[in-house]
N, C-alpha and C positions, 0 to 999 in steps of 0.2 A: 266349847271354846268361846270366851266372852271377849269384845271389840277391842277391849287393853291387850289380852294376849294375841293375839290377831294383828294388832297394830306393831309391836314389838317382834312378830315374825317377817313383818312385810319391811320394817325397815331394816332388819339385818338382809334381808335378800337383795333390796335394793337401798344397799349402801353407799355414799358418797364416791369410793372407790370404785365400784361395782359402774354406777353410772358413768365415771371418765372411762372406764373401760369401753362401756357403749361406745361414748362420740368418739373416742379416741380409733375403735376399732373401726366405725363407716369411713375416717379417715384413711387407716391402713388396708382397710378392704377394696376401697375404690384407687388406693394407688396399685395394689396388686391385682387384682381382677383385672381393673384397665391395664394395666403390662401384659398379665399375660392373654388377655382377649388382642391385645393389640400383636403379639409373637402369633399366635392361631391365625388373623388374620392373614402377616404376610408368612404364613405357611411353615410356621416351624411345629417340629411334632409335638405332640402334648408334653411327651416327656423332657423334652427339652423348655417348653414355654413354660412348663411349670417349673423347673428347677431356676431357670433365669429368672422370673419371676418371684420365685421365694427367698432367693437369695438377696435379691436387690429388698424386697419386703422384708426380708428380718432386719436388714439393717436400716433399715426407715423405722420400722415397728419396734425398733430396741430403743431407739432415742425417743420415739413419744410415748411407747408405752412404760418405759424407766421414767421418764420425770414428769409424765403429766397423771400417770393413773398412780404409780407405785414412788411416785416422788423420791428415785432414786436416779441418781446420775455415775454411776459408778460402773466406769468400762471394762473393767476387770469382768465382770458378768456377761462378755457377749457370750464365751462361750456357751455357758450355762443355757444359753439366748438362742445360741445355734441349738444346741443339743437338743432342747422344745422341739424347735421347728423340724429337726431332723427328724424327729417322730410323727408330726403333721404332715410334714412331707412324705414320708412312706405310707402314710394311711390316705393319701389322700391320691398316691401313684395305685395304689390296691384299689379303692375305690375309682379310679378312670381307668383302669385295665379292664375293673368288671363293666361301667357303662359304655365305654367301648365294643365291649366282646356284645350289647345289649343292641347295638346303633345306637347309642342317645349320643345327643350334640356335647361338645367338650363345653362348648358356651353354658350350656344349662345343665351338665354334670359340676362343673365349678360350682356354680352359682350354688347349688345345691348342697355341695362340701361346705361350703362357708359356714352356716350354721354348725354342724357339728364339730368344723377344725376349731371354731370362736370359744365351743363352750370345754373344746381338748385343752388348745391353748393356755385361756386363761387359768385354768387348772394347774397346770404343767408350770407355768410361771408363779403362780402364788405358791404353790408348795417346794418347785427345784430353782428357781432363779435369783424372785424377789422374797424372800423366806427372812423373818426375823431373824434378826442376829442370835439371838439371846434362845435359841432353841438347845 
């Protein structure tokens, strides 16, 4: 693999989309983490911190993530929008069932979903939410 092809794989991976999705997502991760670390705090159960939590988050993370990453503004797609999350959200209730059943902290079983629901996510929105028209 010579430095030209190598440079043309690295910037399709990290593409200008790709990176709003970063900043955009420390954005929506620190609003949702802090919700729901702040629900854990005053004592509501996980399942409950988490679903209040994600709820209030899809709907923050639909307006920055439509028009700052996917430069789309069009609310017709919450659904779409929910329906991601409703999968993140069940993977991520399976995964605090099991570090529950472990003892581990809900603080640092979150923390530790975040990586994998990021790279579900953005998935799940590029191919069923924000998806060319012209497919």
């Amino acid at each position: 693999m010579n430095i030209i092809h190598l440079r043309r794989r690295l910037s399709g991976i990290f593409s200008e989309r790709f990176i709003r999705f970063l900043i955009v997502g420390v954005i929506n991760t620190g609003f949702g983490y802090g919700l729901f670390a702040l629900l854990i705090y005053v004592n509501f159960h996980y399942t409950l911190a988490s679903l209040v939590s994600t709820i209030l988050g899809v709907i923050f993370n639909f307006k920055t993530t439509g028009i700052i990453v996917f430069r789309n503004n069009n609310n017709n797609l919450i659904f779409r929008f929910f329906f991601v999350y409703g999968i993140t959200y069940a993977l991520g209730l399976i995964f605090l069932y099991i570090t529950n059943m472990l003892n581990i902290s809900n603080y640092a079983a979150w923390a530790v979903w975040l990586v994998p629901a990021a790279i579900i996510s953005y998935f799940l929105q590029k191919v069923i939410v924000f998806r060319p028209l012209n497919r």
